[in-house]
N, C-alpha and C positions, 0 to 999 in steps of 0.2 A: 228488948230481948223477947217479951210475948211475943209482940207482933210479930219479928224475925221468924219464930218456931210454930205461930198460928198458920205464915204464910208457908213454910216447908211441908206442914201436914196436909194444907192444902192441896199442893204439886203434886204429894205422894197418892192423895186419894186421887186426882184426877190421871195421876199416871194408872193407878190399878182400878180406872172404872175403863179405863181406854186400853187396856189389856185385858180387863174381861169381857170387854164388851166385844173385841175380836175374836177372842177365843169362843164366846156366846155364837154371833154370827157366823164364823168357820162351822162349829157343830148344825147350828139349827138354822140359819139362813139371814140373811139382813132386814128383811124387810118383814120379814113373821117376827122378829126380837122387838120385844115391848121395853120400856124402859121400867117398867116395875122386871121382869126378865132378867136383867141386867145389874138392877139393886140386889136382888135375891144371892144371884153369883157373885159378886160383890161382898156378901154381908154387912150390906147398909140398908140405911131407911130409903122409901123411895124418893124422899124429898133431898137426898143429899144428892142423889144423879141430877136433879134439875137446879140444884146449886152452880152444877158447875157445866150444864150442857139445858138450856131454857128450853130447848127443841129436841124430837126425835133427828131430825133431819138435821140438825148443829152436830148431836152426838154420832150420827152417819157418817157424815159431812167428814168429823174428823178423825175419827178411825183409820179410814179409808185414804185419807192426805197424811196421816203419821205412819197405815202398814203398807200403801200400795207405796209412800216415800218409800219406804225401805227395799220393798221390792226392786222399784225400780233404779236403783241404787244396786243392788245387788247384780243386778240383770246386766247393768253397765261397766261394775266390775270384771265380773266375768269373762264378756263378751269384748271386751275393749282392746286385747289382743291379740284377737282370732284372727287368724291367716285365713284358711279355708271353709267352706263351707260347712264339714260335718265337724268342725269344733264350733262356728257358731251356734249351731243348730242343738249343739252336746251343753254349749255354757245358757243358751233361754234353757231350756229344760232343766237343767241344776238351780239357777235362780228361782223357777217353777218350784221347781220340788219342795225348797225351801218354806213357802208357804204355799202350801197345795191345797188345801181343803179350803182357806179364807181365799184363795186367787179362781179358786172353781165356783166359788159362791158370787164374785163378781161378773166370772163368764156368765154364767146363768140368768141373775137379777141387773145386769149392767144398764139393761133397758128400761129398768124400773127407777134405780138410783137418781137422786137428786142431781139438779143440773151439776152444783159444783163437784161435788162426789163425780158425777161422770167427767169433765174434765179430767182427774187422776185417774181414773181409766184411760182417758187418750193418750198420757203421759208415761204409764208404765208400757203404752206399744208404742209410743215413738222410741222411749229409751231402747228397744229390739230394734224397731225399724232400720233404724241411723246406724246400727254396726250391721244389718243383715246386708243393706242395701251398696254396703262397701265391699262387704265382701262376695256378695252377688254379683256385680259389677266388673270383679277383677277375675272370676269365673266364667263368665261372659264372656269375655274380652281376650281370654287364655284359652278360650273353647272346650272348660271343660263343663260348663252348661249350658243349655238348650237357648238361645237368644231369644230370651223375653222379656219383658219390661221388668226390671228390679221389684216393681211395686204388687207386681201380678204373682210375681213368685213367692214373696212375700206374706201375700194374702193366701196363698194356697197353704202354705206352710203354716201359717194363724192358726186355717179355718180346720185344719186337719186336728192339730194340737185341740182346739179347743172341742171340737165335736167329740173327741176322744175323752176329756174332761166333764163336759155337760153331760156326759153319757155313761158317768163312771161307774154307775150304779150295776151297769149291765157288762163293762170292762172290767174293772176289778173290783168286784163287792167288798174288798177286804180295804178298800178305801186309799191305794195307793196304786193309780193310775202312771204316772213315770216312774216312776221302780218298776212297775211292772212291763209299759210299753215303750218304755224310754228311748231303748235300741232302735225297735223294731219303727217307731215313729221316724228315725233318721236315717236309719238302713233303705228303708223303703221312698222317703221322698228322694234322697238321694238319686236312685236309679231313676224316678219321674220325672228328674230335672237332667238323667241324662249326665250325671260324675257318681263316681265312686272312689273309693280308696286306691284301686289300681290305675284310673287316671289321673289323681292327684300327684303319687308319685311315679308315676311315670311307665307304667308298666301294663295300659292298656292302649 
């Protein structure tokens, strides 16, 4: 029975050094977060984070594989029965929002990030890619977008999103970037690619 309730306290502390340790990095950044940082917010000793994480880059590592999972999990539910384009484009943003401040700290430091760590960066834009590029494709195809390569629209759509994110500082100081340009980010590619809601349904 010890051992049983030694191992449960265990699970629990490593659940809440791997929840503050996100919340750490969402406020202050990933790569400036120290592991004494993270003990402090925590309320533990520093030696109890290298009990259960021997490496800064272990504790990275799996943060990043337990909240970008969730991300892009989320991202997949959302988007997975999107018909047209400015509901895809409406469900990554809501997914975003979700964790906004820890998903903008990875746009930023993604370059920095430990190899496997960046793998689950690749992973939460393939989860977007694979429903954009379907319903790209049947907008294409339906002419209610510009004929370009799925991949290319895609990335434009990214690069916009995230520029808007890396730059929140100066978009919305008050720290919530799609709440704030959420619309306007979709309103706007929308016409760049050439559809909008009047030719979606039919009325352009």
């Amino acid at each position: 029975m010890k051992g049983i309730n030694r191992q449960l306290q265990k699970e629990r502390t490593k659940e809440t050094l791997l929840k503050t340790s996100f919340e750490v990095f969402s406020k202050h950044g990933i790569m400036n977060t120290r592991m004494s940082d993270v003990a402090q917010a925590a309320g533990v000793s520093h030696g109890t984070v290298f009990v259960h994480f021997q490496t800064q880059e272990a504790l990275i590592t799996e943060v990043i594989e337990t909240y970008g999972g969730k991300i892009a999990l989320r991202t997949h539910e959302l988007a997975g029965s999107c018909e047209y384009m400015e509901e895809i484009l409406s469900a990554h943003l809501a997914g975003i929002k979700e964790f906004e401040p820890f998903y903008t700290r990875l746009v930023i430091e993604n370059r920095l990030l430990p190899p496997v760590a960046r793998d689950v960066w690749v992973s939460i834009q393939s989860a977007i890619s694979f429903h954009f590029s379907q319903v790209a494709e049947r907008e294409i195809q339906s002419g209610r977008s510009i004929d370009l390569p799925a991949y290319l629209l895609f990335n434009v759509w990214i690069g916009l999103v995230h520029y808007y994110l890396a730059n929140g500082d100066l978009f919305a100081p008050e720290g919530n970037v799609i709440k704030r340009y959420g619309n306007t980010l979709v309103e706007n590619f929308l016409k760049l690619i050439g559809t909008d809601r009047r030719k979606r349904d039919g009325q352009g």
